[in-house]
C-alpha positions as CSV (number, residue, x, y, z in Angstrom):
1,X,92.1,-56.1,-96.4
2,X,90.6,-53.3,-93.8
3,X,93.1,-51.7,-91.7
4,X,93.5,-51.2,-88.2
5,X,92.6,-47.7,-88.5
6,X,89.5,-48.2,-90.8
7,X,87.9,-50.8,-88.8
8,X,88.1,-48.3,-85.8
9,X,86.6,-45.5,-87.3
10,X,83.6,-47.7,-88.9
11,X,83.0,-49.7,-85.5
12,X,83.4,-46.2,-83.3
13,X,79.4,-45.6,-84.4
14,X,78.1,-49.3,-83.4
15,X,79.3,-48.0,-79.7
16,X,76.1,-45.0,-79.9
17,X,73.5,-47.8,-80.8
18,X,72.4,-48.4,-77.0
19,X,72.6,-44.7,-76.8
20,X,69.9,-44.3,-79.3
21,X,66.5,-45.3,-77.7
22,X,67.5,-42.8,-74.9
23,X,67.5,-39.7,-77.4
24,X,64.5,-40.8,-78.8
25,X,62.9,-41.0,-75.9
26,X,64.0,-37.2,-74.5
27,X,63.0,-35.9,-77.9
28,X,59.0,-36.4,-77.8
29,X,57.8,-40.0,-77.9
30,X,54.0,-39.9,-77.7
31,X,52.9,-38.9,-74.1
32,X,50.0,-41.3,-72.5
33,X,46.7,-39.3,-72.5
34,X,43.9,-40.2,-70.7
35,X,41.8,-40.9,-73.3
36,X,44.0,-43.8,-74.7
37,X,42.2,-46.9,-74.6
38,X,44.9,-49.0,-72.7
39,X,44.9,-46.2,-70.7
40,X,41.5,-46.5,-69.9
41,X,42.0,-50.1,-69.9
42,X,44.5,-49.9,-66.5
43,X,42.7,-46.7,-65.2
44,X,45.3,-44.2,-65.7
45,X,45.6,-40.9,-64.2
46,X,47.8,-37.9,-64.6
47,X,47.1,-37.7,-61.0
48,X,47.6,-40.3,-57.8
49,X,44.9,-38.2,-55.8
50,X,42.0,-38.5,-58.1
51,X,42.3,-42.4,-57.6
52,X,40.9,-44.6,-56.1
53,X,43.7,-46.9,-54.8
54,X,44.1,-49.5,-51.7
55,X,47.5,-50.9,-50.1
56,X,49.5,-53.3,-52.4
57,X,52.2,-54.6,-51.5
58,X,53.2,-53.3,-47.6
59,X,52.6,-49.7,-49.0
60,X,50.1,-47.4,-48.4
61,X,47.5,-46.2,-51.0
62,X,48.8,-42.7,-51.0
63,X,52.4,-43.5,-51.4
64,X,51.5,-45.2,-54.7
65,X,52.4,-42.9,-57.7
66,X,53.7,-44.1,-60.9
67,X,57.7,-43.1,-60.1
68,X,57.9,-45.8,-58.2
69,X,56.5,-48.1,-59.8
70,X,58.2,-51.2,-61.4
71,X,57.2,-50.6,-64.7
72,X,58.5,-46.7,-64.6
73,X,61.8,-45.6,-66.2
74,X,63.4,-41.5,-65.6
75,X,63.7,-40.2,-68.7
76,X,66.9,-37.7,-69.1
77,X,67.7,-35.5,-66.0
78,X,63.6,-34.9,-65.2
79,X,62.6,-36.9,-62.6
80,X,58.9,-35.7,-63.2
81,X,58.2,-37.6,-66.4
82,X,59.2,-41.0,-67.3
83,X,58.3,-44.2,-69.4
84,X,55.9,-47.4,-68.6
85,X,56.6,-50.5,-69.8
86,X,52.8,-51.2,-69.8
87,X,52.0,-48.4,-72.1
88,X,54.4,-49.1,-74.5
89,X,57.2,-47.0,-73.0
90,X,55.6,-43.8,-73.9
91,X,56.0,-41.1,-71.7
92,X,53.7,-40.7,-68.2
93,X,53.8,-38.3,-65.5
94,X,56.0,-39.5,-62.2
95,X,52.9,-38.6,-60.0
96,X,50.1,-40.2,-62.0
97,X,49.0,-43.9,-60.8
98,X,46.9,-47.1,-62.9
99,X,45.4,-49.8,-61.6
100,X,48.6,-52.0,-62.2
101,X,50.9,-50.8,-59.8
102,X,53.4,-52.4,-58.7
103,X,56.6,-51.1,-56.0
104,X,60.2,-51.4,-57.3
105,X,62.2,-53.9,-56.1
């Protein structure tokens, strides 16, 4: 029979699991390039300026950057970089844009 004490200790570690995609991700998961074909596919761009964009959604064109778009997660404490859901949650810049857009909610 597992005492008190043992089952403690061994469930302690299942409490770091949700922890775990977090560190990954703030330890180098693969960083969108241009020249990725999804992100050719959705027209991404390291940089809002150099697309071409048009109002979606009651904001303007030039507010549209990816760090606030729905499909952007902050990684860690840098607000510059984050992951897309579209591009498999690798890592984009916050002031890039693709033809998906879409405002948070």
């Amino acid at each position: 029979m597992t005492s008190r004490r043992t089952f403690i200790k061994s469930t302690a570690a299942l409490g770091l699991i949700p922890l775990l995609p977090i560190s990954m991700l703030s330890q180098g998961v693969d960083k969108v390039t241009i020249d990725d074909p999804v992100a050719k596919a959705l027209k991404y761009t390291e940089d809002a300026t150099n697309a071409v964009r048009s109002d979606r959604g009651g904001v303007a064109a030039a507010d549209q950057v990816c760090s606030n778009c729905e499909y952007y997660t902050v990684v860690g404490s840098d607000a510059a970089s984050g992951s897309c859901t579209l591009l498999g949650n690798r890592l984009v810049v916050g002031v890039g844009w693709c033809s998906v857009w879409v405002p948070k909610r």
